[in-house]
PyMOL CGO cylinders between C-alpha atoms (Angstrom):
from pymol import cmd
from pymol.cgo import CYLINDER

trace = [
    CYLINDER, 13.93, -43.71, 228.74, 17.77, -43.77, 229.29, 0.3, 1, 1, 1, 1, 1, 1,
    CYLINDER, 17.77, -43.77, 229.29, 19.64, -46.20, 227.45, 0.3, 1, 1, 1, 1, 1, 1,
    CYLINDER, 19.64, -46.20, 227.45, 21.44, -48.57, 229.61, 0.3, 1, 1, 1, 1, 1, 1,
    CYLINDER, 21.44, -48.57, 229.61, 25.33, -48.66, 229.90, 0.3, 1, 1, 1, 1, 1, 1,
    CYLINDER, 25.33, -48.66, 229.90, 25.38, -52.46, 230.39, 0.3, 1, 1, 1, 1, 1, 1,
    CYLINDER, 25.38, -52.46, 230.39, 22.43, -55.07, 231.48, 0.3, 1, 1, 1, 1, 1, 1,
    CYLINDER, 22.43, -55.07, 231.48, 21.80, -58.36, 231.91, 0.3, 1, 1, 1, 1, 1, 1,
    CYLINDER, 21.80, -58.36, 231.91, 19.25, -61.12, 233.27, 0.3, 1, 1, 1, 1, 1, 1,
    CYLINDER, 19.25, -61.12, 233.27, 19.58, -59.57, 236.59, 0.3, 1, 1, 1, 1, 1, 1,
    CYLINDER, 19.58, -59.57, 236.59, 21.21, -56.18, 237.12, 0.3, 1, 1, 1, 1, 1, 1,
    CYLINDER, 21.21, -56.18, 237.12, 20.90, -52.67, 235.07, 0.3, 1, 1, 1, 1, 1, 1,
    CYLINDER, 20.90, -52.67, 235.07, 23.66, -49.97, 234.73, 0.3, 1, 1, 1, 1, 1, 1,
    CYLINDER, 23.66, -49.97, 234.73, 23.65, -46.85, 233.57, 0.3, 1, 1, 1, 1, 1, 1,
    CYLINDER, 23.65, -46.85, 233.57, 25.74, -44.17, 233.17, 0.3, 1, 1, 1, 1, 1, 1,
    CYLINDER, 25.74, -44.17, 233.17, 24.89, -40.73, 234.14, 0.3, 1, 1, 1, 1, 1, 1,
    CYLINDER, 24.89, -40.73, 234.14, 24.18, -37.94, 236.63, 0.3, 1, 1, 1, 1, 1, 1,
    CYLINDER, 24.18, -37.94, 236.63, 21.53, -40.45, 239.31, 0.3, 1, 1, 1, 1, 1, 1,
    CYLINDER, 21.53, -40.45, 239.31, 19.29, -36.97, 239.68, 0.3, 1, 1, 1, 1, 1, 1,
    CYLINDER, 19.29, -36.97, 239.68, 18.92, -37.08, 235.88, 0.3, 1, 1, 1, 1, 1, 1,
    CYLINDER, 18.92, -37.08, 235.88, 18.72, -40.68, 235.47, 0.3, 1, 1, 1, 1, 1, 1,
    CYLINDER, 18.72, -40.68, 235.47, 16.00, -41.84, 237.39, 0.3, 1, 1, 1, 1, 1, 1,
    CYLINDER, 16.00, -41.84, 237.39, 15.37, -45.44, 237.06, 0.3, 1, 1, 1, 1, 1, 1,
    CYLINDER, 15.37, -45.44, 237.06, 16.79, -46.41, 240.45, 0.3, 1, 1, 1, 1, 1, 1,
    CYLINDER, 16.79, -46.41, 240.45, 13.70, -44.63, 241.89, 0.3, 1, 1, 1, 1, 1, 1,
    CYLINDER, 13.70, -44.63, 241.89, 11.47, -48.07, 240.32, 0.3, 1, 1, 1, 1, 1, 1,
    CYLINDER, 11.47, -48.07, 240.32, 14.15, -50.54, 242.84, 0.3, 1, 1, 1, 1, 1, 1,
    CYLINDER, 14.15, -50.54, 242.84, 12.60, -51.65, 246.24, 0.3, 1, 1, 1, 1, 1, 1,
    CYLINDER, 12.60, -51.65, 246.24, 15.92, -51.00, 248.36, 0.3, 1, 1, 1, 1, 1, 1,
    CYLINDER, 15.92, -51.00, 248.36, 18.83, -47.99, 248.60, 0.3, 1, 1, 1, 1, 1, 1,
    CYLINDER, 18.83, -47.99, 248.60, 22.19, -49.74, 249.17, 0.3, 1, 1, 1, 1, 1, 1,
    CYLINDER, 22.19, -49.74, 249.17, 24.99, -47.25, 248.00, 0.3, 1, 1, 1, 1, 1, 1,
    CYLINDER, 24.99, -47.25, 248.00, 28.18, -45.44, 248.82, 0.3, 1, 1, 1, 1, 1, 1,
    CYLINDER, 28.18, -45.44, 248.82, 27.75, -41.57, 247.96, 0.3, 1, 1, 1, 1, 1, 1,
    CYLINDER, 27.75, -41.57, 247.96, 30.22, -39.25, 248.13, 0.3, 1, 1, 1, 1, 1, 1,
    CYLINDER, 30.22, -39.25, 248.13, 31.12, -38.65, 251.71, 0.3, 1, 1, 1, 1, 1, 1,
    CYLINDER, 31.12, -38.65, 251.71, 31.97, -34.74, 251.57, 0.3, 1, 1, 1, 1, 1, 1,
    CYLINDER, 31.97, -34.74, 251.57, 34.92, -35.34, 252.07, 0.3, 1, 1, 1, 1, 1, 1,
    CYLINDER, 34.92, -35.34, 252.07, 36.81, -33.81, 248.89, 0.3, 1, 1, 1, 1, 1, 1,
    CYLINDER, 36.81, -33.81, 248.89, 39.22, -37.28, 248.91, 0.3, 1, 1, 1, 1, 1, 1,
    CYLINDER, 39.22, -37.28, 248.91, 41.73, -37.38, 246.52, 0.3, 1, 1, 1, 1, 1, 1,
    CYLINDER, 41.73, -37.38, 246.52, 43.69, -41.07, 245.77, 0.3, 1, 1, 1, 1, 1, 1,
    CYLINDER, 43.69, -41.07, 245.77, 47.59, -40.56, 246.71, 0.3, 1, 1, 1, 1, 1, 1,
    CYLINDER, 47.59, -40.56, 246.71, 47.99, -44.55, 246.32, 0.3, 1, 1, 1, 1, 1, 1,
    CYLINDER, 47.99, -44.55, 246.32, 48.01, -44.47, 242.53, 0.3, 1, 1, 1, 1, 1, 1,
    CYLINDER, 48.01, -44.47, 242.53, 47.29, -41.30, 241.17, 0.3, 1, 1, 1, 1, 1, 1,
    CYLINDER, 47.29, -41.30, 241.17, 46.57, -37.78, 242.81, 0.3, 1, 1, 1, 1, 1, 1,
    CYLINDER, 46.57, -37.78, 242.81, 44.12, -36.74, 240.52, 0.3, 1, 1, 1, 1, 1, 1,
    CYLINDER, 44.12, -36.74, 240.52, 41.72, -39.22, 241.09, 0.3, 1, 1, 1, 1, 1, 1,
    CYLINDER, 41.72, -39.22, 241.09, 38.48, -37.53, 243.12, 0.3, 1, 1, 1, 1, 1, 1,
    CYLINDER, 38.48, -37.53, 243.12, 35.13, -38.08, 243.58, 0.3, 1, 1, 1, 1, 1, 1,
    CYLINDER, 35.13, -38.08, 243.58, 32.22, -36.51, 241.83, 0.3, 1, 1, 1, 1, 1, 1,
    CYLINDER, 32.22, -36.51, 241.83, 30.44, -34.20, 244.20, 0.3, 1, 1, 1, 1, 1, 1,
    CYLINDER, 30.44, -34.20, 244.20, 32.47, -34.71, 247.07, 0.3, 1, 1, 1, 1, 1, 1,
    CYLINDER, 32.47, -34.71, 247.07, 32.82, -31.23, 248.15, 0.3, 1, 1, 1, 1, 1, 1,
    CYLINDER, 32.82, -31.23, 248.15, 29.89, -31.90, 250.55, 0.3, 1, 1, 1, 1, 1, 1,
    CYLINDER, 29.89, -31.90, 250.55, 26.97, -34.01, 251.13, 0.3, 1, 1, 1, 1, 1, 1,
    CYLINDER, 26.97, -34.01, 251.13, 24.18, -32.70, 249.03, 0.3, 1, 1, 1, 1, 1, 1,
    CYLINDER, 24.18, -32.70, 249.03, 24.01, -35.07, 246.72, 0.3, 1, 1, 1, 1, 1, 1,
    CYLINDER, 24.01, -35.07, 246.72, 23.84, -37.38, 249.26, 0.3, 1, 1, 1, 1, 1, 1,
    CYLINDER, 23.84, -37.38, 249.26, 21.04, -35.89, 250.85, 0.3, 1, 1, 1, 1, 1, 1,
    CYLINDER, 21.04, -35.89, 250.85, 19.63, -34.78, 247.39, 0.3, 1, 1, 1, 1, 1, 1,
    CYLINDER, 19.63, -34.78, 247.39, 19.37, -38.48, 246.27, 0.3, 1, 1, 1, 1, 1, 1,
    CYLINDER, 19.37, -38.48, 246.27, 17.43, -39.81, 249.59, 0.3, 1, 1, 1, 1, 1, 1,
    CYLINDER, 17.43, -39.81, 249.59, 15.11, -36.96, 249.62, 0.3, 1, 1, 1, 1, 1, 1,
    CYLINDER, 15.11, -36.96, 249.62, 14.33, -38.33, 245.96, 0.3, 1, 1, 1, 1, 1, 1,
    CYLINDER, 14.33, -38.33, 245.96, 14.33, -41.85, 247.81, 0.3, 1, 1, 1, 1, 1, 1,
    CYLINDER, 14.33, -41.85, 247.81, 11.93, -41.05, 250.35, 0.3, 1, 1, 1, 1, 1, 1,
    CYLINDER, 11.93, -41.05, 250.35, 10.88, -43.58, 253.19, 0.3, 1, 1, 1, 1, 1, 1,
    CYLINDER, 10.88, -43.58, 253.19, 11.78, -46.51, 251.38, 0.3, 1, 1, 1, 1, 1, 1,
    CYLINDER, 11.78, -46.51, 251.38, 14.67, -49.01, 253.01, 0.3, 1, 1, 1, 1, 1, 1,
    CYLINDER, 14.67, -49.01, 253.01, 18.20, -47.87, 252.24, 0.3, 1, 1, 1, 1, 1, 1,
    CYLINDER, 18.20, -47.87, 252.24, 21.89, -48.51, 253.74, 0.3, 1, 1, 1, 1, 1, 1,
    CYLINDER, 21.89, -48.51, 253.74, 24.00, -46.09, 253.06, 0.3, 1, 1, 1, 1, 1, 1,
    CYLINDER, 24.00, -46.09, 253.06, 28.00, -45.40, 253.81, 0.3, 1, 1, 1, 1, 1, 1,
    CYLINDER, 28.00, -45.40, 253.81, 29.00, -42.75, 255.50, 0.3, 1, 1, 1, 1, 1, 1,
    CYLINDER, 29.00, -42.75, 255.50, 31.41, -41.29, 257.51, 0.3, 1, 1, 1, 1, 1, 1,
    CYLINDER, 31.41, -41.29, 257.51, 31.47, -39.88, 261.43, 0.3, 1, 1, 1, 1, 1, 1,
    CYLINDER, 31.47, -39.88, 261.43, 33.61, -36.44, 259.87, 0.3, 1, 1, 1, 1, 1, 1,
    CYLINDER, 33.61, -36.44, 259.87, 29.90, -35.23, 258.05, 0.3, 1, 1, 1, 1, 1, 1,
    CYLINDER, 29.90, -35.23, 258.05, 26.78, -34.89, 259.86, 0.3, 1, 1, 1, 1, 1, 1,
    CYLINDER, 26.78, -34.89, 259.86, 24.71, -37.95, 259.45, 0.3, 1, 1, 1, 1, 1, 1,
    CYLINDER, 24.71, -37.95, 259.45, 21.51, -38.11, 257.53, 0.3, 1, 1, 1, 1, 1, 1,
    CYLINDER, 21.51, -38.11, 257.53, 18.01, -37.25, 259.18, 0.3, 1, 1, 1, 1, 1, 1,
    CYLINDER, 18.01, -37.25, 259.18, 15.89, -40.30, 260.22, 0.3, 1, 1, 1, 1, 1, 1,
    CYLINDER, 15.89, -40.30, 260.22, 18.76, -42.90, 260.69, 0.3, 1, 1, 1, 1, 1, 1,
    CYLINDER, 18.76, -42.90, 260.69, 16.89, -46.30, 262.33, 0.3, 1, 1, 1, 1, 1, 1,
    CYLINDER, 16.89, -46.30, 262.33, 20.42, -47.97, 263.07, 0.3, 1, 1, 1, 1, 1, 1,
    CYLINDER, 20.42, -47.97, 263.07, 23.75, -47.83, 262.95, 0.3, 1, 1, 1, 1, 1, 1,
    CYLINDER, 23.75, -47.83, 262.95, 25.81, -50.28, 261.74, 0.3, 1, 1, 1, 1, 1, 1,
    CYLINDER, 25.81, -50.28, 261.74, 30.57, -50.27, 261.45, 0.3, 1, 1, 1, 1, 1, 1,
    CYLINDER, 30.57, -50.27, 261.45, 32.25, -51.11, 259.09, 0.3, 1, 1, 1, 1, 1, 1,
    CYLINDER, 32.25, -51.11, 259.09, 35.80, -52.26, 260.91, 0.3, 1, 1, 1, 1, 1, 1,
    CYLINDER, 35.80, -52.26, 260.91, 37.82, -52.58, 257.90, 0.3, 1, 1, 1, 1, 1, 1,
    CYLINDER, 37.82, -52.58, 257.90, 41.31, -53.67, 259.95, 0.3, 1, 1, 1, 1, 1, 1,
    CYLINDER, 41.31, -53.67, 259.95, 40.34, -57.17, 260.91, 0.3, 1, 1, 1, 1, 1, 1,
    CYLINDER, 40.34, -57.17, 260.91, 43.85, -58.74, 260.27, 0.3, 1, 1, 1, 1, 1, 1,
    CYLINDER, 43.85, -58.74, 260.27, 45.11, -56.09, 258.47, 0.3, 1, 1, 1, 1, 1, 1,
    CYLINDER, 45.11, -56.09, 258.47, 46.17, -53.47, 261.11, 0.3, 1, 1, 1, 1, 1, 1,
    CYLINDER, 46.17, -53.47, 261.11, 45.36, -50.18, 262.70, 0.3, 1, 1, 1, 1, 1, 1,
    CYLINDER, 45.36, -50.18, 262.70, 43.99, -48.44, 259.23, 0.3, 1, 1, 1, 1, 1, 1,
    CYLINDER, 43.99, -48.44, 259.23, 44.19, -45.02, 257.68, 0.3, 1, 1, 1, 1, 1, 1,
    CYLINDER, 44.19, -45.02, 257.68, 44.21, -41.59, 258.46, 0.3, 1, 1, 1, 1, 1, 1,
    CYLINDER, 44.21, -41.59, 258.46, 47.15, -39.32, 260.30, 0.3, 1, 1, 1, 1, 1, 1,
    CYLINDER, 47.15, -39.32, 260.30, 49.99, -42.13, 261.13, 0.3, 1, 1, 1, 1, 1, 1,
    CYLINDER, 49.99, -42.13, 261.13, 51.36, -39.74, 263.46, 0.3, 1, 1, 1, 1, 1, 1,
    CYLINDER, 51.36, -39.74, 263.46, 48.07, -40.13, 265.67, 0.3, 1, 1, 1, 1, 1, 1,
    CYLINDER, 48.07, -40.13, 265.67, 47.59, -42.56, 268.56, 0.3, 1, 1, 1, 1, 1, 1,
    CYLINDER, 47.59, -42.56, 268.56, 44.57, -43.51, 266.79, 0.3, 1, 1, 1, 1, 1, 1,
    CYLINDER, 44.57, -43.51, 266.79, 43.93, -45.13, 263.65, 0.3, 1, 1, 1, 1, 1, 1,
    CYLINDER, 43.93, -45.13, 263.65, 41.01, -44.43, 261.05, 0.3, 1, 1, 1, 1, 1, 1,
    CYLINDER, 41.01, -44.43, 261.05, 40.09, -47.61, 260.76, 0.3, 1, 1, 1, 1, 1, 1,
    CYLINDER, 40.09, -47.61, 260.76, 36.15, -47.75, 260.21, 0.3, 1, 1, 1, 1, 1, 1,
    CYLINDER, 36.15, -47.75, 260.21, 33.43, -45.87, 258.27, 0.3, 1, 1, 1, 1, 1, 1,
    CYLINDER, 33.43, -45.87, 258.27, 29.39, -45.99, 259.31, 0.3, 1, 1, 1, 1, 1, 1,
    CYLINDER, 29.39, -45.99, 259.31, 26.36, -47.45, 257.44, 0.3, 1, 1, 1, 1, 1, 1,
    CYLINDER, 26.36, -47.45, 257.44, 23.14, -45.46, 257.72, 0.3, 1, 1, 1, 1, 1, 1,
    CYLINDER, 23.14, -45.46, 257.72, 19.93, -47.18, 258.25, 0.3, 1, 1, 1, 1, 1, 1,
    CYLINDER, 19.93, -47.18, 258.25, 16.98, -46.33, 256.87, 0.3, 1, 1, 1, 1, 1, 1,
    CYLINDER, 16.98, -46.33, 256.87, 13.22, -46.46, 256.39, 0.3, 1, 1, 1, 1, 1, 1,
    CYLINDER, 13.22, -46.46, 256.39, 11.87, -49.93, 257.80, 0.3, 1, 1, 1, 1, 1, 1,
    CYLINDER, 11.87, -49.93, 257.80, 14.32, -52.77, 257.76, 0.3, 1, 1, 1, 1, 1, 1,
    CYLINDER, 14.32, -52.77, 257.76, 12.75, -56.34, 259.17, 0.3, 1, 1, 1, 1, 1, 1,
    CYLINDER, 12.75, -56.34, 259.17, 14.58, -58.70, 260.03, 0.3, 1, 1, 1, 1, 1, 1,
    CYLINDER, 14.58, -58.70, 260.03, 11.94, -61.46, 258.48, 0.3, 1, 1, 1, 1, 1, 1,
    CYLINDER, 11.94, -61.46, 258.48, 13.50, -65.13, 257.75, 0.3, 1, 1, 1, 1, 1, 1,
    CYLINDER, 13.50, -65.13, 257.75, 17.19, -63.59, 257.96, 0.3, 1, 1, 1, 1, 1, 1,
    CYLINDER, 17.19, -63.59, 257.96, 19.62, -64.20, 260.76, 0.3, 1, 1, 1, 1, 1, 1,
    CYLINDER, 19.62, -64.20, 260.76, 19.86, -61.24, 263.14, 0.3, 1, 1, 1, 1, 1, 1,
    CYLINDER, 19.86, -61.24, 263.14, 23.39, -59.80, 262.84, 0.3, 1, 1, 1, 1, 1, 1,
    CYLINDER, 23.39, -59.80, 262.84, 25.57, -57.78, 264.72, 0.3, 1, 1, 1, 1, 1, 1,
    CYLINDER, 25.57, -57.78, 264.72, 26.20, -54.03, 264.52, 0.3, 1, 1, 1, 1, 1, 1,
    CYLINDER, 26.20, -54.03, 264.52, 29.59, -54.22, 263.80, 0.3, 1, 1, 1, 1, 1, 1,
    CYLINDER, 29.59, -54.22, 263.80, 30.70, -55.96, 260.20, 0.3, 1, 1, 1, 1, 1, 1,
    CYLINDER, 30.70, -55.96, 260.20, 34.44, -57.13, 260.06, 0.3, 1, 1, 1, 1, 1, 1,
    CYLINDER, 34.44, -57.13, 260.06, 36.15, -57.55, 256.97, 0.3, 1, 1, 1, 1, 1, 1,
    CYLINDER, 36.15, -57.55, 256.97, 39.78, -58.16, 256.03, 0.3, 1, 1, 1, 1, 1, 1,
    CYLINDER, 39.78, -58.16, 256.03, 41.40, -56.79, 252.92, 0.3, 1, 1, 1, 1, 1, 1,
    CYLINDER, 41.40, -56.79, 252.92, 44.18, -54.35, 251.66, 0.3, 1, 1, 1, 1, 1, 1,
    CYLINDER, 44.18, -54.35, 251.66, 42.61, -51.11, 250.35, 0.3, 1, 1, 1, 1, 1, 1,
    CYLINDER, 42.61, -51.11, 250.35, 45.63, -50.27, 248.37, 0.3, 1, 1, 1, 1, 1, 1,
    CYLINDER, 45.63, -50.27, 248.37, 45.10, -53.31, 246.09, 0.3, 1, 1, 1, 1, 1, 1,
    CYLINDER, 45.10, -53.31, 246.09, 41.77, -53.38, 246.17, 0.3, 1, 1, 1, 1, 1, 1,
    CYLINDER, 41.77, -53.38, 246.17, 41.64, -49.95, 244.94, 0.3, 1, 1, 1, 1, 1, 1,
    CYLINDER, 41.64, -49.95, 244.94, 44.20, -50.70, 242.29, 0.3, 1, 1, 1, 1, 1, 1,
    CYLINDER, 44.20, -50.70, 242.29, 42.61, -53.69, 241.17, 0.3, 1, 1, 1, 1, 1, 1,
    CYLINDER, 42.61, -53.69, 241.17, 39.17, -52.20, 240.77, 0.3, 1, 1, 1, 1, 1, 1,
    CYLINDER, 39.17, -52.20, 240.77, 40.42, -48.90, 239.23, 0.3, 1, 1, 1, 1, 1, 1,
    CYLINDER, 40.42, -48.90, 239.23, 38.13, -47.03, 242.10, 0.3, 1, 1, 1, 1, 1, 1,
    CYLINDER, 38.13, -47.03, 242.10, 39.88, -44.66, 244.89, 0.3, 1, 1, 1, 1, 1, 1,
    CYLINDER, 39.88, -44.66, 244.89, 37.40, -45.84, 247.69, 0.3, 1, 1, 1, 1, 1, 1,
    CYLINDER, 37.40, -45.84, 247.69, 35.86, -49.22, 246.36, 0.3, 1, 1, 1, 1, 1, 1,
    CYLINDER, 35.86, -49.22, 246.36, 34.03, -51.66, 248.98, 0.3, 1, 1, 1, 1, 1, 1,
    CYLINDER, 34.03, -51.66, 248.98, 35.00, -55.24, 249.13, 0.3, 1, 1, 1, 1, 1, 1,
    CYLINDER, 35.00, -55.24, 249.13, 31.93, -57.18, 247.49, 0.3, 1, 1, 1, 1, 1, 1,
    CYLINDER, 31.93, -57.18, 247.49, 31.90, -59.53, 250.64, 0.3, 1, 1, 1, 1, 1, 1,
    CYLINDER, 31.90, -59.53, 250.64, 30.96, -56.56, 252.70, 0.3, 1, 1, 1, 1, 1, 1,
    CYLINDER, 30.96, -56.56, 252.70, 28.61, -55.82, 249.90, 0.3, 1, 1, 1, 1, 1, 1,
    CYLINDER, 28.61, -55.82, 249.90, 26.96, -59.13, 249.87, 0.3, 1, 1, 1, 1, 1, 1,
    CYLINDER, 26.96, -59.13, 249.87, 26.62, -59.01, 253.78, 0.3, 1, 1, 1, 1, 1, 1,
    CYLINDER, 26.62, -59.01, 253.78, 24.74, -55.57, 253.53, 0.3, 1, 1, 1, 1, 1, 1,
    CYLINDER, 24.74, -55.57, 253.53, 22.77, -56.86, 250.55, 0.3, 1, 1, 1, 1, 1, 1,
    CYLINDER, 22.77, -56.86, 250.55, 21.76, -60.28, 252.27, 0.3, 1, 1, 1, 1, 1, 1,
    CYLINDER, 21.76, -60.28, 252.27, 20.42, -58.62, 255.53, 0.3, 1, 1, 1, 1, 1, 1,
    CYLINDER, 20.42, -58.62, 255.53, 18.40, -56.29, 253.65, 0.3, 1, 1, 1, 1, 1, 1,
    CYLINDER, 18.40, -56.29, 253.65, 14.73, -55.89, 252.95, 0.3, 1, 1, 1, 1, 1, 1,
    CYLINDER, 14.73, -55.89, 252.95, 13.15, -58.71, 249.43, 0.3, 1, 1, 1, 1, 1, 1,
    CYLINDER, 13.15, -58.71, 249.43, 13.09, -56.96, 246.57, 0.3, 1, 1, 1, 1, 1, 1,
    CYLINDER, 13.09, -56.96, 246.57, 15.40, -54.76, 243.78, 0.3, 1, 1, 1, 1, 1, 1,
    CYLINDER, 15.40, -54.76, 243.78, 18.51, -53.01, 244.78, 0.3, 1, 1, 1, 1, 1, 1,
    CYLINDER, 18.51, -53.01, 244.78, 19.37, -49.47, 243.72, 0.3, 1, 1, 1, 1, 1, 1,
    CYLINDER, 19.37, -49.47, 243.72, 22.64, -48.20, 243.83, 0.3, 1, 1, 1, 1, 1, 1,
    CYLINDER, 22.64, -48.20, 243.83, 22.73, -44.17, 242.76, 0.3, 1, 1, 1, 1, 1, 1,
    CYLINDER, 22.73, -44.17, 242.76, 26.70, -44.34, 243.27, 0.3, 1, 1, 1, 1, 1, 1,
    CYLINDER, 26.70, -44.34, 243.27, 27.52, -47.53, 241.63, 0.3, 1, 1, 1, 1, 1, 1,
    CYLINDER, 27.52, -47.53, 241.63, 31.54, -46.90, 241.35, 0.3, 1, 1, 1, 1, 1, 1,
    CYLINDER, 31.54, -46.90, 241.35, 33.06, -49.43, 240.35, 0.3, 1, 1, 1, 1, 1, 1,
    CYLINDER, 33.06, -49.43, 240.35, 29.68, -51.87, 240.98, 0.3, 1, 1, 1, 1, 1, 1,
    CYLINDER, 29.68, -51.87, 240.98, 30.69, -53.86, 244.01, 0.3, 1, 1, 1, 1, 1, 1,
    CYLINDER, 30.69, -53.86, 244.01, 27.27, -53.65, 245.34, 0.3, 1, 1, 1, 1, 1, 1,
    CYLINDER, 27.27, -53.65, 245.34, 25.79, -54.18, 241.50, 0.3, 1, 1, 1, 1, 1, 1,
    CYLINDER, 25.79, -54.18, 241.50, 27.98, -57.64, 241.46, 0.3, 1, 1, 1, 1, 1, 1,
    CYLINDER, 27.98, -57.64, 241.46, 26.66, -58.65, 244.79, 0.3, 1, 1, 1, 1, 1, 1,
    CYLINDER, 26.66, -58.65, 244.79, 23.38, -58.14, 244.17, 0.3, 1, 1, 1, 1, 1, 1,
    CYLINDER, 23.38, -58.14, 244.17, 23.91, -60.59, 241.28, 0.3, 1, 1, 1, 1, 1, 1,
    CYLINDER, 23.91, -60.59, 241.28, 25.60, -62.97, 243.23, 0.3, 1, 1, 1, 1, 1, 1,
    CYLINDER, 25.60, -62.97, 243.23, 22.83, -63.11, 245.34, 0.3, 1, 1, 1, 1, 1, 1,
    CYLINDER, 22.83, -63.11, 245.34, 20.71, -63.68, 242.84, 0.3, 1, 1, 1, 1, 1, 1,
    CYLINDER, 20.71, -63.68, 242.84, 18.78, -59.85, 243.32, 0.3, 1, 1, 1, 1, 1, 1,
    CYLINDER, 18.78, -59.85, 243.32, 18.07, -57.67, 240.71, 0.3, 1, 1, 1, 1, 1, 1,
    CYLINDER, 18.07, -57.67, 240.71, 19.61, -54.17, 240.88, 0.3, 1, 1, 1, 1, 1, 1,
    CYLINDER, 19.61, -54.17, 240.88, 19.99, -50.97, 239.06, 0.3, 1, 1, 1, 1, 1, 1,
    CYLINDER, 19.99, -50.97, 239.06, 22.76, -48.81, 239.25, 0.3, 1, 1, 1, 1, 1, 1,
    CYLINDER, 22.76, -48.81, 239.25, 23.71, -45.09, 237.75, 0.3, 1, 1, 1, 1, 1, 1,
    CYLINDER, 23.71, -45.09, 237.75, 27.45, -44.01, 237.76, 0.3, 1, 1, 1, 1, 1, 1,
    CYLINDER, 27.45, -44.01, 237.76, 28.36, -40.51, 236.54, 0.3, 1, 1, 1, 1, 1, 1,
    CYLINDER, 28.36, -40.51, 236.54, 31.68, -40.63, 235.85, 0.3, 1, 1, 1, 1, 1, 1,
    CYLINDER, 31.68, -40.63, 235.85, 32.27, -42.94, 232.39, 0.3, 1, 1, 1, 1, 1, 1,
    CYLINDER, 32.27, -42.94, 232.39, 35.82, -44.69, 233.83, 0.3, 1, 1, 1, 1, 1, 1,
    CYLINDER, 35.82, -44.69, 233.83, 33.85, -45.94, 236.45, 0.3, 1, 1, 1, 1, 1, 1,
    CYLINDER, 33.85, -45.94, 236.45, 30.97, -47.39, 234.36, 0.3, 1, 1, 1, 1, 1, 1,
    CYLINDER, 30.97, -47.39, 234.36, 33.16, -49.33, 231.91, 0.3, 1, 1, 1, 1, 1, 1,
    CYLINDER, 33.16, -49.33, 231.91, 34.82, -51.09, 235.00, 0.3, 1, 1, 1, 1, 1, 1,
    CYLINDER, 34.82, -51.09, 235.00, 31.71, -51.99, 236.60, 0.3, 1, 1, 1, 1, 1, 1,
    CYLINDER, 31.71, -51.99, 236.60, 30.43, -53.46, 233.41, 0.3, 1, 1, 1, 1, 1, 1,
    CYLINDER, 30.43, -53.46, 233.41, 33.54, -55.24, 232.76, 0.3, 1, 1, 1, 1, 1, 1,
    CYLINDER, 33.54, -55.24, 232.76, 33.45, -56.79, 236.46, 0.3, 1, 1, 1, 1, 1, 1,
    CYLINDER, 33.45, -56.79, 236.46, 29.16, -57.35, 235.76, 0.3, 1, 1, 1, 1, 1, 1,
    CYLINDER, 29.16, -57.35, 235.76, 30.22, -59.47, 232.03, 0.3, 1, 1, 1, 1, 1, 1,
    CYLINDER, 30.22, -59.47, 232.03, 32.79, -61.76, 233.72, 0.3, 1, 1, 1, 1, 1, 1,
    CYLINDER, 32.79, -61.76, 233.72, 30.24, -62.68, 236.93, 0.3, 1, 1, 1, 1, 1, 1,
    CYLINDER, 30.24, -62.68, 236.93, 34.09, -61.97, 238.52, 0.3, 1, 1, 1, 1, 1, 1,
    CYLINDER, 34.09, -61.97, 238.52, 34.30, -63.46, 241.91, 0.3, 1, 1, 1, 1, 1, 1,
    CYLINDER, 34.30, -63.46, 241.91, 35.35, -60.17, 244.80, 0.3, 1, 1, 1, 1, 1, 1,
    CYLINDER, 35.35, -60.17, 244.80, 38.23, -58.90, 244.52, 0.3, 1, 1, 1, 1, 1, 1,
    CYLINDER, 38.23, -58.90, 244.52, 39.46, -59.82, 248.35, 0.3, 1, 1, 1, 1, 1, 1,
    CYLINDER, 39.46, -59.82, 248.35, 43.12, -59.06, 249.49, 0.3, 1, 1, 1, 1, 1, 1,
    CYLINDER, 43.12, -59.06, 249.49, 44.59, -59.47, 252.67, 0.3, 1, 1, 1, 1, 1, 1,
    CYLINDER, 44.59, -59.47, 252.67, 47.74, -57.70, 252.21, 0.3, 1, 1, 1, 1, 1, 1,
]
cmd.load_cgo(trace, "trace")
């Protein structure tokens, strides 16, 4: 059994490659970010920043073969081919007050939302029924230099995604730098999480020990 990097009453995070560390199998639902295949590098603070196994999406698809038919939302973007047996698709518009978004500035058009895969059965039960389309406003640049993470996810987006899902535990293979790990715990879910790279870990567990509220900018 893998020691864990940090844990408390209600989340577990360790550090590690998630095919080697297999814990998060034992959770009830997949809510994670994977590498999108996209080979990103960070120009906002430092160039060298990448993602682990971003050359392409086989980890991604690696990790939900290992997950099976269980529940699971999981980011993606429209650039990569989608994974098999998506139930629904849900945006994330990430420009609500904030703009046009990423990408080419030259272009007409601005890159200005990624996807979330679902998964495996996802009822509704007691919960709300929600739109496809989840709007969030917050500046990327600081949130990313905040949380230490090139691509991190605002935990309100997190704790949207977490409340609609399916009762249970909450894996997160890709925790980064544990947005979805924190909103699990705000929510009062337990969750495991696996990071590989170290950096990321130690942030995560820092942002897990203070119960910090999300880091939301909107500038």
């Amino acid at each position: 059994m893998t020691t864990p990097y940090y844990s408390d009453d209600l989340v577990t995070l360790y550090h590690g490659d998630c095919r080697d560390v297999r814990e998060w199998l034992d959770a009830d639902v997949l809510v994670t970010d994977p590498p999108y295949g996209m080979g990103h590098v960070s120009g906002w603070d430092s160039p060298n920043r990448r993602i682990a196994s971003d050359q392409n999406v086989s980890a991604r698809d690696e990790v939900l073969g290992m997950w099976g038919a269980k529940p699971a939302a999981v980011f993606g973007t429209w650039k990569q081919p989608r994974p098999p047996a998506v139930r629904h698709l849900v945006v994330w518009d990430k420009t609500a007050g904030t703009g046009t978004g990423m990408g080419d500035l030259d272009a007409a058009w601005g890159n200005s939302h990624e996807e979330i895969y679902i998964l495996g059965s996802w009822p509704r039960g007691e919960r709300p029924r929600l739109p496809s389309v989840i709007r969030t406003s917050h500046g990327m640049r600081s949130l990313s230099g905040q949380t230490g993470h090139p691509t991190p996810k605002p935990v309100a987006l997190m704790e949207i995604v977490v409340g609609a899902s399916p009762a249970g535990s909450i894996a997160d293979p890709f925790a980064g730098s544990g947005s979805t790990l924190l909103a699990a715990k705000m929510l009062g879910r337990r969750a495991i999480g696996v990071e590989v790279e170290e950096r990321y870990c130690a942030i995560a567990a820092e942002r897990l020990a203070q119960d910090a509220l999300p880091f939301e900018v909107t500038a």
